[in-house]
N, CA, C and O atoms as CSV, one atom per row, in Angstrom:
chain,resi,resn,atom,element,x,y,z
A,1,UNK,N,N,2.448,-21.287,-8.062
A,1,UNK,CA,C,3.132,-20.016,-7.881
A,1,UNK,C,C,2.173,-18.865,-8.182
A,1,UNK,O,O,1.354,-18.746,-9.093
A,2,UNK,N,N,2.480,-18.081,-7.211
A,2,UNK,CA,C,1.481,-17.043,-8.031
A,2,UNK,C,C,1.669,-16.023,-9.268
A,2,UNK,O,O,2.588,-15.963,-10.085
A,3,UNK,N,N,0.508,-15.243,-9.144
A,3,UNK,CA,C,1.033,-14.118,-10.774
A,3,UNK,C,C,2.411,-13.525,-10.495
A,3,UNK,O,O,3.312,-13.595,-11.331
A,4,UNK,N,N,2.581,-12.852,-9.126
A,4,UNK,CA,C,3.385,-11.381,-9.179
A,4,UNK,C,C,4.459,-12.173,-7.960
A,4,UNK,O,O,3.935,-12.861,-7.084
A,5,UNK,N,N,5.713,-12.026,-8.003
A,5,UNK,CA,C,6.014,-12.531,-6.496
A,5,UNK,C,C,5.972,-11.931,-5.349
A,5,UNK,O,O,6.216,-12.531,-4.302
A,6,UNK,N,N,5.544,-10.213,-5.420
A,6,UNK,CA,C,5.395,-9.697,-4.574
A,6,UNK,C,C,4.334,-8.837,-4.645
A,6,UNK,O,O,4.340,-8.139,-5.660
A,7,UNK,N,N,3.006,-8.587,-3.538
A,7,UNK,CA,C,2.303,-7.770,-4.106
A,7,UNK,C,C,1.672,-6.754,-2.971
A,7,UNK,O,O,0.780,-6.966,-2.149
A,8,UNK,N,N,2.171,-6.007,-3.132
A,8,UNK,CA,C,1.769,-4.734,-2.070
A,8,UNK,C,C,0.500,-3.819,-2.590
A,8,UNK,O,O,0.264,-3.213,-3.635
A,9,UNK,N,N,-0.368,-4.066,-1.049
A,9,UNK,CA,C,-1.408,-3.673,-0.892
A,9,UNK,C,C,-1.216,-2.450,-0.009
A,9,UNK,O,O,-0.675,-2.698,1.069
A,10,UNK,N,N,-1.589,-1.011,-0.266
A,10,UNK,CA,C,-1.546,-0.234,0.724
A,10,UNK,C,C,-3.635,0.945,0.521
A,10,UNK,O,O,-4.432,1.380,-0.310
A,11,UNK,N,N,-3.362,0.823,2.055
A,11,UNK,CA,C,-4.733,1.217,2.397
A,11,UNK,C,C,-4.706,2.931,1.824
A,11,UNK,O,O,-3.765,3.699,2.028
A,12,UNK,N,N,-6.199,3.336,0.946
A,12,UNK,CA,C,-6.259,4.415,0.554
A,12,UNK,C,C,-7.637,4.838,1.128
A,12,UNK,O,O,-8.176,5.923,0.910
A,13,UNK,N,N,-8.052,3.998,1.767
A,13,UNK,CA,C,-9.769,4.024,2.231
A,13,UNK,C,C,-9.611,6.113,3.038
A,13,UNK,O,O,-8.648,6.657,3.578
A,14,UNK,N,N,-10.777,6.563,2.782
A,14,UNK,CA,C,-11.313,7.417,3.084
A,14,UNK,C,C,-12.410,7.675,3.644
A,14,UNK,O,O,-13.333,8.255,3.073
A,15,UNK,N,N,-12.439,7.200,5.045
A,15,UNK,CA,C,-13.621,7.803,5.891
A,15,UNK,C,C,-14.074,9.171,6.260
A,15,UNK,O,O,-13.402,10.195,6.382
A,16,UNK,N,N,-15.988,8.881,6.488
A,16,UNK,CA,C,-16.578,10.130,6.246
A,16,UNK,C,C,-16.566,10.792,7.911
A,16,UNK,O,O,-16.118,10.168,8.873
A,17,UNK,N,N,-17.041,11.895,7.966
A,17,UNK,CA,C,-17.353,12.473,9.144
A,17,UNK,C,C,-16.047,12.860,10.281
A,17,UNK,O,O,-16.281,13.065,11.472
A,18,UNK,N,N,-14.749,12.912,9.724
A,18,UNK,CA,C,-13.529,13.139,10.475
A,18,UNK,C,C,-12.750,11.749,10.968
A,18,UNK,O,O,-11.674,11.892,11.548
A,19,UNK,N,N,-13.224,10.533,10.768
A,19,UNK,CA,C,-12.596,9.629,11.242
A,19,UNK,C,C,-11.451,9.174,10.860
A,19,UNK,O,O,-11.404,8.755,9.703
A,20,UNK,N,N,-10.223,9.117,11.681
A,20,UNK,CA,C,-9.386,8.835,11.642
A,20,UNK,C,C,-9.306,7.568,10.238
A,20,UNK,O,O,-10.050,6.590,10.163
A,21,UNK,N,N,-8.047,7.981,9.087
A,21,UNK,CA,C,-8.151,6.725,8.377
A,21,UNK,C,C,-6.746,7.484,7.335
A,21,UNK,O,O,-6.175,8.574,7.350
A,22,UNK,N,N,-6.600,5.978,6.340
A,22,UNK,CA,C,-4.908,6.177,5.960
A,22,UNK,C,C,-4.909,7.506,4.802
A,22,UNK,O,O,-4.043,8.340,4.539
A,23,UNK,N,N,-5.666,7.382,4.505
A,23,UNK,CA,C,-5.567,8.820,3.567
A,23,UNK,C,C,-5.713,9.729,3.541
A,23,UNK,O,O,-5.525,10.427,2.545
A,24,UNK,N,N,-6.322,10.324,5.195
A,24,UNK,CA,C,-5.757,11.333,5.601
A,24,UNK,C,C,-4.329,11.897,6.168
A,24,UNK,O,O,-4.147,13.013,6.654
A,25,UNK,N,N,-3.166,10.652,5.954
A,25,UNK,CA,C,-2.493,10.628,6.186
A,25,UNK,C,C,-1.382,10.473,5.150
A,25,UNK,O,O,-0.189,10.431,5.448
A,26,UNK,N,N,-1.935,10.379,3.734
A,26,UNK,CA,C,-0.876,10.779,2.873
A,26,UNK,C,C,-0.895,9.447,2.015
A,26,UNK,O,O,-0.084,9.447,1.089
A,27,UNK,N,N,-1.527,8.528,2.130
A,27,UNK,CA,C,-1.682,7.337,1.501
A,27,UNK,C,C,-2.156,7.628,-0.061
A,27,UNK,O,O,-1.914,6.606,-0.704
A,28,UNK,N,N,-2.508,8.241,-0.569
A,28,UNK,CA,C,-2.673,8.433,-2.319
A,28,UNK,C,C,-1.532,8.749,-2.663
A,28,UNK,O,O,-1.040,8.160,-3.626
A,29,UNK,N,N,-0.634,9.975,-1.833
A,29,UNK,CA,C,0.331,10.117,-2.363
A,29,UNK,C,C,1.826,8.763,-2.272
A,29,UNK,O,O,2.785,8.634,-3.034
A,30,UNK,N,N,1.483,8.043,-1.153
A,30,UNK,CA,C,2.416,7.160,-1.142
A,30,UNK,C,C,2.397,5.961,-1.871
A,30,UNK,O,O,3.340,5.177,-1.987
A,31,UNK,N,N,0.705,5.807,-2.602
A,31,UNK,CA,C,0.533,5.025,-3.380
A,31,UNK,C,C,0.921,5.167,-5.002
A,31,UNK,O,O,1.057,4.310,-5.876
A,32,UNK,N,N,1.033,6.526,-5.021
A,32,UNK,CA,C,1.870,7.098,-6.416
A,32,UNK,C,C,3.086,6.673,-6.545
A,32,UNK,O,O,3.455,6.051,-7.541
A,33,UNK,N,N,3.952,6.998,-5.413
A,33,UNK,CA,C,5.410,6.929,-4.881
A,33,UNK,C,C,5.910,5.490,-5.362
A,33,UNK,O,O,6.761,5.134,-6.178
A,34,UNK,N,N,4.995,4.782,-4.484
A,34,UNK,CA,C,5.804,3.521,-4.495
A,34,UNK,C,C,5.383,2.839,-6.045
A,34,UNK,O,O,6.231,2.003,-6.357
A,35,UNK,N,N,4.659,2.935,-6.736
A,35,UNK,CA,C,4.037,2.521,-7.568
A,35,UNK,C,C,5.128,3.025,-8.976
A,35,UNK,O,O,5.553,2.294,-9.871
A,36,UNK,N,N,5.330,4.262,-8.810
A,36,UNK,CA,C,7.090,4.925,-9.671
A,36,UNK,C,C,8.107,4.422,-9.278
A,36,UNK,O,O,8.798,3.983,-10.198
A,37,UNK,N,N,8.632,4.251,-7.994
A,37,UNK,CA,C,9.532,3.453,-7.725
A,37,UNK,C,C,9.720,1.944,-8.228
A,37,UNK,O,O,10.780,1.631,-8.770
A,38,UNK,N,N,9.084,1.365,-8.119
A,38,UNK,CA,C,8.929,0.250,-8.880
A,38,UNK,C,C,8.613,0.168,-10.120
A,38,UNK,O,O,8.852,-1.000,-10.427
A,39,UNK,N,N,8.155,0.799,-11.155
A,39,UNK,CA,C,8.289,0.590,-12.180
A,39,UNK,C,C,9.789,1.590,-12.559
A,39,UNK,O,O,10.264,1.351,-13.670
A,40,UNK,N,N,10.240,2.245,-12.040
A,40,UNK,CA,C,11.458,2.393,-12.339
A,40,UNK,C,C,12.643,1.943,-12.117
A,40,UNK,O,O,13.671,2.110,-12.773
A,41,UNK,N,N,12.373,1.081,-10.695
A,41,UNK,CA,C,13.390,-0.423,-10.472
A,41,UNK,C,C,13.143,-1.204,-11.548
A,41,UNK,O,O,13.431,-2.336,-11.160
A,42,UNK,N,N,12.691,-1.285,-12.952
A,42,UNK,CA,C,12.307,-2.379,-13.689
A,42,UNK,C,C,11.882,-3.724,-13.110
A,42,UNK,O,O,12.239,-4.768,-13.658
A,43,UNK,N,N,11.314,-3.721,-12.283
A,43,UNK,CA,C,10.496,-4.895,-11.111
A,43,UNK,C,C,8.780,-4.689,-11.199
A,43,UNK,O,O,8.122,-5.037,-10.218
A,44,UNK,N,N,8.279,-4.278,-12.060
A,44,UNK,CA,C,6.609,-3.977,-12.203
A,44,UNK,C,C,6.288,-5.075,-13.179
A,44,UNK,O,O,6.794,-5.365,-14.263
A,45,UNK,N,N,5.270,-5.621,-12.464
A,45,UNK,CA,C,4.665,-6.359,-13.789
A,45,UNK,C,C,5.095,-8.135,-13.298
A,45,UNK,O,O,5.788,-8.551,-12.370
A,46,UNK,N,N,4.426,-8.775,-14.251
A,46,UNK,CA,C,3.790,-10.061,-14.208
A,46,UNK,C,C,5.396,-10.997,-13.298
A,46,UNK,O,O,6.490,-10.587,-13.685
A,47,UNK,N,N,5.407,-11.806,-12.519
A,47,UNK,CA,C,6.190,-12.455,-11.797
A,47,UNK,C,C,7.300,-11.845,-10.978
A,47,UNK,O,O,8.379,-12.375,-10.711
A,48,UNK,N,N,6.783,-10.398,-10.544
A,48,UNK,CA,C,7.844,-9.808,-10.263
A,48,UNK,C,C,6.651,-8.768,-8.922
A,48,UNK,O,O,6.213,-9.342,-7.925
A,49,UNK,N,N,6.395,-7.532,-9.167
A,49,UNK,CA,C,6.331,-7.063,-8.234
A,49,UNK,C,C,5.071,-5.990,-8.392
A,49,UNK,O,O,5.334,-5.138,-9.241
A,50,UNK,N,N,4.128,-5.873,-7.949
A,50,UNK,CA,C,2.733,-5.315,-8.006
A,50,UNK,C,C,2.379,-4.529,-6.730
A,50,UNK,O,O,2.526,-4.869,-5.556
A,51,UNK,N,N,1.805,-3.228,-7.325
A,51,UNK,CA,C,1.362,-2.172,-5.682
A,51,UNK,C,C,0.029,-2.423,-6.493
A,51,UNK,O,O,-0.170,-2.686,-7.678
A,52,UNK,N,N,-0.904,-2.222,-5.286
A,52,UNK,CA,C,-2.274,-1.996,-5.874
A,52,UNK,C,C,-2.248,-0.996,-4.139
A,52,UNK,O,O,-1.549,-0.777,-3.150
A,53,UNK,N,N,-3.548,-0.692,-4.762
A,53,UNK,CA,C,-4.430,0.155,-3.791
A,53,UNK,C,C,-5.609,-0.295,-3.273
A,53,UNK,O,O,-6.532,-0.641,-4.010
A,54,UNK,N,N,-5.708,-0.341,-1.564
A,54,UNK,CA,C,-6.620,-1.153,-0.916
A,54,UNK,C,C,-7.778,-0.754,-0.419
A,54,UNK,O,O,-7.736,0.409,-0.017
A,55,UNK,N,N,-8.940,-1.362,-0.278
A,55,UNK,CA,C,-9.442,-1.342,0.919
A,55,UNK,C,C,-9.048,-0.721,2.468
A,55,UNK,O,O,-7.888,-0.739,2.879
A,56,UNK,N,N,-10.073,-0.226,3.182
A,56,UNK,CA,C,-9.644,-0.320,4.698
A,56,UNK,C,C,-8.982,-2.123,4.910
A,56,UNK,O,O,-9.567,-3.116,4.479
A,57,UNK,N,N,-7.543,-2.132,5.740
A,57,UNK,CA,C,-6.719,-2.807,6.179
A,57,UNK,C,C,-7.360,-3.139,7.857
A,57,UNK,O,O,-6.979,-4.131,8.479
A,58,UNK,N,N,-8.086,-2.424,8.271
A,58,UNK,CA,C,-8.227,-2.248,9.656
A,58,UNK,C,C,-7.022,-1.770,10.877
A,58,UNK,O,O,-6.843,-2.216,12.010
A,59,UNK,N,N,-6.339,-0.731,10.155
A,59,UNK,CA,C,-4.999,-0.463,11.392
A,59,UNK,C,C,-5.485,1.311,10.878
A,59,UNK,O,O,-4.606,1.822,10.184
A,60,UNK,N,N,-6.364,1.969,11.062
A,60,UNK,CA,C,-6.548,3.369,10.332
A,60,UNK,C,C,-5.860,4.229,11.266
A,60,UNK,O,O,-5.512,5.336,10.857
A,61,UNK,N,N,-5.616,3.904,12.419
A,61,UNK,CA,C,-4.893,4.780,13.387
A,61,UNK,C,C,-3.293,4.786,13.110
A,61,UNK,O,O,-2.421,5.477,13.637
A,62,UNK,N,N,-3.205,3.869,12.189
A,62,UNK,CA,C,-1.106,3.674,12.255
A,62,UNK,C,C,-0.960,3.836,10.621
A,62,UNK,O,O,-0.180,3.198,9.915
A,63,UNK,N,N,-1.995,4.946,10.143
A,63,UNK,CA,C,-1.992,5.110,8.566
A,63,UNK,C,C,-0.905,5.739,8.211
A,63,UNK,O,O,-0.338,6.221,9.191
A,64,UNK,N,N,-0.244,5.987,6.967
A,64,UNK,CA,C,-0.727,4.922,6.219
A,64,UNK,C,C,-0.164,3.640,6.365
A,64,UNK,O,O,0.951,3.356,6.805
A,65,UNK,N,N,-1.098,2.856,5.927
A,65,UNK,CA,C,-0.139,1.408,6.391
A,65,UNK,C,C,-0.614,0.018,4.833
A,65,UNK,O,O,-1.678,-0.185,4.248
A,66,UNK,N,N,0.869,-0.672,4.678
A,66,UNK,CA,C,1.131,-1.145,3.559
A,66,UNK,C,C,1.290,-2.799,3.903
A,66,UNK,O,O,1.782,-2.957,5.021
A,67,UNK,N,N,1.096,-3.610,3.451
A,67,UNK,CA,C,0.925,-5.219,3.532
A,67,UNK,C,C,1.770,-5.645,2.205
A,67,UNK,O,O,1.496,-5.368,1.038
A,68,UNK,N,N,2.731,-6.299,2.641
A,68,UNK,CA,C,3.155,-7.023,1.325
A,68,UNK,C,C,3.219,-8.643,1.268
A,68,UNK,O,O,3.777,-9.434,2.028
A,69,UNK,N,N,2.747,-8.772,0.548
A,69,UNK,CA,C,2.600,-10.707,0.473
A,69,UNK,C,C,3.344,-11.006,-0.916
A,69,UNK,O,O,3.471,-10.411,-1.986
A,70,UNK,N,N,3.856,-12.463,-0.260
A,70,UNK,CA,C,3.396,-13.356,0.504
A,70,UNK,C,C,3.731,-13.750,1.902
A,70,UNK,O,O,3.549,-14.732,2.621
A,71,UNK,N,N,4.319,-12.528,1.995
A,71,UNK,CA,C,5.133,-12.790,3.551
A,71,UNK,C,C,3.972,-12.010,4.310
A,71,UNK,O,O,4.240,-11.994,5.511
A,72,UNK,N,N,3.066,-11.516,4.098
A,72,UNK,CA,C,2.160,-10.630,5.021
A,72,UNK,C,C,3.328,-9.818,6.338
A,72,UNK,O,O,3.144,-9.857,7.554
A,73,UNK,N,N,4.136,-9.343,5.832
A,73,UNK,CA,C,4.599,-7.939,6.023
A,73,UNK,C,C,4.295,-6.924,6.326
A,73,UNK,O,O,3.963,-6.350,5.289
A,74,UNK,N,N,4.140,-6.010,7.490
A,74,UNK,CA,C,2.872,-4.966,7.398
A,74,UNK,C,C,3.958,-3.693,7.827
A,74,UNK,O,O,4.645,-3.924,8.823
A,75,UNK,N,N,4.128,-2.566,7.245
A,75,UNK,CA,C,4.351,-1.185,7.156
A,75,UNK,C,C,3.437,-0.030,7.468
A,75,UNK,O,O,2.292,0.229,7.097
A,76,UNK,N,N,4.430,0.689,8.393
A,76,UNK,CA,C,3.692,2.247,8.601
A,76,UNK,C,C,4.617,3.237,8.967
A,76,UNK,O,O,5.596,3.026,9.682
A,77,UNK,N,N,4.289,4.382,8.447
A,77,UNK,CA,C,5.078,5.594,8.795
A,77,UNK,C,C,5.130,5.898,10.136
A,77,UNK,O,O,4.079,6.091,10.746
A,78,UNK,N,N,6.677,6.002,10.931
A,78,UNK,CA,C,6.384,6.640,12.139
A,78,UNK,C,C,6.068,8.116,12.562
A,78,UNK,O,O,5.346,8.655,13.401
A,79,UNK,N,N,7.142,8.606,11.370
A,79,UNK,CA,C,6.553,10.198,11.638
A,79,UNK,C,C,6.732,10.927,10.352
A,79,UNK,O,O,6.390,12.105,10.258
């Protein structure tokens, strides 16, 4: 089993020179968001439910965009 049963990864990567990517699109702040939300669902923490902050995901055009495993689940804002 693993540590967390759920663990959401959302992309904060910041590319240089204007290129399209999730945090120009609001991804620090949604990584705050969800990260309060869940520890205020009392669901944070060891066998239960974990946000971290990612790497480029490779989808920078459909930013921000969020992965949750173990179901590899993938999320993005439409508008």
């Amino acid at each position: 089993m693993s540590y967390y049963r759920y663990h959401a990864l959302i992309c904060c990567n910041q590319r240089a020179n204007g290129e399209s990517c999730c945090n120009d699109h609001g991804a620090s702040e949604l990584l705050d968001y969800a990260k309060a939300k869940v520890k205020a669902a009392g669901v944070a923490g060891p066998g239960q439910v974990r946000v971290n902050k990612s790497g480029c995901l490779g989808r920078c055009d459909q930013g921000p965009v969020m992965v949750i495993y173990p179901e590899a689940t993938w999320y993005t804002f439409v508008d």
